[in-house]
C-alpha positions as CSV (number, residue, x, y, z in Angstrom):
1,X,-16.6,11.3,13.5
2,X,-18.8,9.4,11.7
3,X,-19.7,12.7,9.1
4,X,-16.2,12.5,8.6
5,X,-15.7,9.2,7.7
6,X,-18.6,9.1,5.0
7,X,-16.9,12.0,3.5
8,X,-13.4,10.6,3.1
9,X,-14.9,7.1,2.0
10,X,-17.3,9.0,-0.3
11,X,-13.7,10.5,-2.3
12,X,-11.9,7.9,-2.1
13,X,-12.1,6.0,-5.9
14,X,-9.6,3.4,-5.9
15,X,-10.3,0.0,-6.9
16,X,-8.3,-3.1,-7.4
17,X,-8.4,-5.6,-10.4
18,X,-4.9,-6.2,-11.4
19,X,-1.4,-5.4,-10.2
20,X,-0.9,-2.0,-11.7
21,X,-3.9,-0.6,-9.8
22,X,-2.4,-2.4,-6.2
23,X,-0.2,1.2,-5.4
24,X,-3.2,3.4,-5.5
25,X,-5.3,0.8,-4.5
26,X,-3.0,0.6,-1.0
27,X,-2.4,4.2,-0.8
28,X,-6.4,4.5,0.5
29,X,-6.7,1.4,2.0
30,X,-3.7,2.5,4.6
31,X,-5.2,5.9,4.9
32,X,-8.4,4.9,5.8
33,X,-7.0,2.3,8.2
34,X,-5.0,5.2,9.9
35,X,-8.5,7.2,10.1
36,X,-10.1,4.0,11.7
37,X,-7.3,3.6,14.3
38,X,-6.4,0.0,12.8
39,X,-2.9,0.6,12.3
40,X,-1.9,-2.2,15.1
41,X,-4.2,-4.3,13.3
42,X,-1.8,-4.3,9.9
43,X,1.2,-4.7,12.1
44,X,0.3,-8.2,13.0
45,X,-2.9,-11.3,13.0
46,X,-4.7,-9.6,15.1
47,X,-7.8,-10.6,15.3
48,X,-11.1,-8.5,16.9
49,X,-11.1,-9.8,20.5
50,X,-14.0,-11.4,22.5
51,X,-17.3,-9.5,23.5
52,X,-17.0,-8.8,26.8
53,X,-19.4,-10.2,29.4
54,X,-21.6,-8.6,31.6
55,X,-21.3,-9.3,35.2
56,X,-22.9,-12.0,36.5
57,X,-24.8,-11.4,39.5
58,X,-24.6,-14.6,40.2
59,X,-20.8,-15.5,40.8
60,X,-19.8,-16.0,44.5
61,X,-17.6,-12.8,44.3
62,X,-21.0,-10.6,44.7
63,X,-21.3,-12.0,48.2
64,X,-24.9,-11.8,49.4
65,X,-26.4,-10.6,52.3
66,X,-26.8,-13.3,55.6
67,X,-30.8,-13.2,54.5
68,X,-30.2,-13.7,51.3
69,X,-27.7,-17.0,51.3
70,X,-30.4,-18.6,53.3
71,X,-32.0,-18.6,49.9
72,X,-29.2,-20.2,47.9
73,X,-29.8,-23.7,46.7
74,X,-28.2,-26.4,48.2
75,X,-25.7,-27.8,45.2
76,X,-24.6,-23.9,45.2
77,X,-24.3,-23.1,48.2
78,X,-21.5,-21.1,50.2
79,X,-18.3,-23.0,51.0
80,X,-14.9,-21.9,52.2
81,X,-13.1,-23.6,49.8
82,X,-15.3,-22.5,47.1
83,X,-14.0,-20.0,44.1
84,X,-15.3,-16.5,43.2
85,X,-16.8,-17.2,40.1
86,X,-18.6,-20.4,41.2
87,X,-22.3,-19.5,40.5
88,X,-24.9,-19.4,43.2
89,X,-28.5,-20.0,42.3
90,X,-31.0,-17.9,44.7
91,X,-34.6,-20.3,44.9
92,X,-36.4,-17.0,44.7
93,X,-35.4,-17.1,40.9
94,X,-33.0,-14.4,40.2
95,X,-31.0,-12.5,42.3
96,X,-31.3,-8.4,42.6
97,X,-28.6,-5.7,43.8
98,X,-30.3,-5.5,47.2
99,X,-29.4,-9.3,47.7
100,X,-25.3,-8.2,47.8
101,X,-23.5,-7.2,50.8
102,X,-22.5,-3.2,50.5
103,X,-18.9,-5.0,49.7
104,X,-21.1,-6.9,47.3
105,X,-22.6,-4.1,45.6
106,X,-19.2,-2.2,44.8
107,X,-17.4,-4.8,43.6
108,X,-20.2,-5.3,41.0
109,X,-20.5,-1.6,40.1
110,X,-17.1,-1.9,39.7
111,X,-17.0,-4.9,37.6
112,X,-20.3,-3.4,35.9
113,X,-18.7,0.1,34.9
114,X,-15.1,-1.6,33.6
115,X,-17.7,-3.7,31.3
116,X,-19.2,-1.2,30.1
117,X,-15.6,0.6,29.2
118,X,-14.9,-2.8,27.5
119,X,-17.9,-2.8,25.6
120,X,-17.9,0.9,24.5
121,X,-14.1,-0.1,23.1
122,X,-15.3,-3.9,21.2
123,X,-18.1,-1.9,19.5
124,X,-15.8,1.1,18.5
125,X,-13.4,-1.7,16.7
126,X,-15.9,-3.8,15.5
127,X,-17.4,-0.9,13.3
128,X,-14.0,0.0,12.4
129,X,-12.5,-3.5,11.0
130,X,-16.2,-4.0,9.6
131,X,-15.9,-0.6,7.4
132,X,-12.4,-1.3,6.4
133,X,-13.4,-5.0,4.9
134,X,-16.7,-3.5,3.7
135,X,-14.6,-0.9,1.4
136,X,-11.5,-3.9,0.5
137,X,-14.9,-6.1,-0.6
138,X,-16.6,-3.3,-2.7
139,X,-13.1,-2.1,-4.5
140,X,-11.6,-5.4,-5.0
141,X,-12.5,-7.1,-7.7
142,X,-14.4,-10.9,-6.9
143,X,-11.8,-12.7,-8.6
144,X,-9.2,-11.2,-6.1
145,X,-11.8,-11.4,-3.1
146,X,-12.3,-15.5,-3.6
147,X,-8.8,-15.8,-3.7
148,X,-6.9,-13.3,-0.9
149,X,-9.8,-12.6,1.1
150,X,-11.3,-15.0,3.1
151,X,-13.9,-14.7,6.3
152,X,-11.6,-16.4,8.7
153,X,-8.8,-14.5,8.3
154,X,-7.4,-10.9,9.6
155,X,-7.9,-8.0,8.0
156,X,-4.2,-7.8,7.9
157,X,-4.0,-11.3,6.3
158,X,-6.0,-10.0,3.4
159,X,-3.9,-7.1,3.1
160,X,-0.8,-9.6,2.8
161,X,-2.4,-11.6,0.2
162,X,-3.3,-9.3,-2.3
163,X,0.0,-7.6,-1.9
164,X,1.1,-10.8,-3.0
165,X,-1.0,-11.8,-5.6
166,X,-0.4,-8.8,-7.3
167,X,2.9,-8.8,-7.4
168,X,3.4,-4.9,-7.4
169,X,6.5,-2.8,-6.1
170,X,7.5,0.7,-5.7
171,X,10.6,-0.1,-8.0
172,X,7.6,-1.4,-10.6
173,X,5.5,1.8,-10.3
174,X,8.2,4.2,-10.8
175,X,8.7,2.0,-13.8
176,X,5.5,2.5,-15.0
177,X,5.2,6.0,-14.3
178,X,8.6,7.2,-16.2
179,X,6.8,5.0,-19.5
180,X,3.7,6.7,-19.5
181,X,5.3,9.8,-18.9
182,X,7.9,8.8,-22.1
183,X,5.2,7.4,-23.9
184,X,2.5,10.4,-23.4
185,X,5.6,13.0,-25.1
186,X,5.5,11.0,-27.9
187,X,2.1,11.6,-28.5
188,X,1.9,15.3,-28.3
189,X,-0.3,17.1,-30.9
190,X,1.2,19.8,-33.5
191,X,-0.9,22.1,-33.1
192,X,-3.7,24.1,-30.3
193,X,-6.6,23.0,-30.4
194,X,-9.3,20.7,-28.4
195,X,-7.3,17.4,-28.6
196,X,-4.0,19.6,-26.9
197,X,-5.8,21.0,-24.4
198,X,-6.9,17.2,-23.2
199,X,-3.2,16.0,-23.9
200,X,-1.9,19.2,-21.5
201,X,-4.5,17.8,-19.0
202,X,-3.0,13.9,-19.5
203,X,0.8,15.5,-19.0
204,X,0.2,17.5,-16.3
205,X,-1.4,14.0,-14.9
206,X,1.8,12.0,-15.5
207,X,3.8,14.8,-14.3
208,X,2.2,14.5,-11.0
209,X,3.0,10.9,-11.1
210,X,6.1,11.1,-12.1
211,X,7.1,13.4,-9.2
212,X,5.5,11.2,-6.6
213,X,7.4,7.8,-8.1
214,X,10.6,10.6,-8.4
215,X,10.6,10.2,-12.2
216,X,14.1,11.7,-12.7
217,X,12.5,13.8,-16.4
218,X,9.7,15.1,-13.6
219,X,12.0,16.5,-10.8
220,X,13.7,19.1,-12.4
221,X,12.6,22.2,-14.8
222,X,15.7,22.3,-16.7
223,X,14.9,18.3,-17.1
224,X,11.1,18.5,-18.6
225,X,11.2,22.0,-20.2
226,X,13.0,20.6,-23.1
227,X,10.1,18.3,-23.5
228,X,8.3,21.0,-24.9
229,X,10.8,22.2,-27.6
């Protein structure tokens, strides 16, 4: 629902303004795409179809009634050879439901109702692909936006580009986690006191990490206990 929605965007705090931010950064980005029902639309250049039309009362396919062809104008007029979406103008002005055949009539409700299926489905995507480049523009920074993200292109071709531009890996992310994690150890305090309880708060930060990016001094307890000695 759309409750739902504001509440995952609302805790959702990634942004993006260099490479080592892209992991995270795409870690949202996909789940919110998965919420919005856009996976097929990162698969491929797809791009958000046509609106559909409505109906046109006017085609040739609504036939009218005997009384009221008597009323189309001469350079529309009914012919045998003539196609079902040639348009008929009525001289009365505009033509009403009462002017088609019962055959008439049920082909347009027909026609109307599938429209308004179509229409119900164009407006569901549109609001989805619109909320998913409304979030990329607001976490990406503008240097990254001018460059990867440009109005004529899919959302899946902006995803592409900054994946790009940035460079990033999973190989480079475990990378980075194992050398904070290294580098935080390095750093821990003597003694208790305020500065080790924020340092215990950093670890168990980079442990988390670590684990995710299977930091082999994360996995294990026998590994990271010795950390402490």
């Amino acid at each position: 629902s759309s409750v739902e929605l504001v509440e995952l965007f609302g805790s959702l705090t990634a942004t993006l303004s260099k490479p080592e931010d892209f992991l995270n950064w795409e870690h949202e980005f996909l789940l919110q795409a998965h919420r919005l029902g856009l996976q097929q639309h990162l698969k491929s250049k797809t791009f958000l179809g046509d609106e559909p039309a409505i109906p046109d009362i006017r085609k040739r396919r609504y036939t009218k009634t005997a009384t009221a062809q008597r009323t189309i104008r001469s350079h529309t007029a009914e012919s045998q050879d003539g196609a079902p979406d040639d348009i008929q103008e009525t001289a009365n002005g505009t033509w009403s439901i009462s002017d088609l055949t019962d055959q008439g009539q049920k082909i347009f409700q027909q026609d109307l109702t599938f429209y308004q299926l179509q229409e119900k489905v164009f407006e569901k995507q549109k609001t989805a692909l619109g909320t998913l480049q409304d979030w990329v523009i607001r976490t990406v920074s503008p240097s990254l936006i001018q460059t990867c993200c440009q109005s004529h292109e899919s959302i899946y071709e902006w995803h592409r580009n900054l994946r790009a531009r940035c460079g990033r890996t999973e190989e480079d992310e475990t990378k980075d986690a194992r050398n904070r994690y290294l580098t935080l150890l390095r750093t821990a305090p003597k003694t208790v006191s305020q500065a080790a309880f924020k340092w215990l708060d950093q670890w168990e930060e980079a442990m988390a990490k670590g684990r995710q990016r299977e930091v082999p001094e994360t996995l294990h307890n026998s590994a990271w206990a010795w950390d402490f000695f």
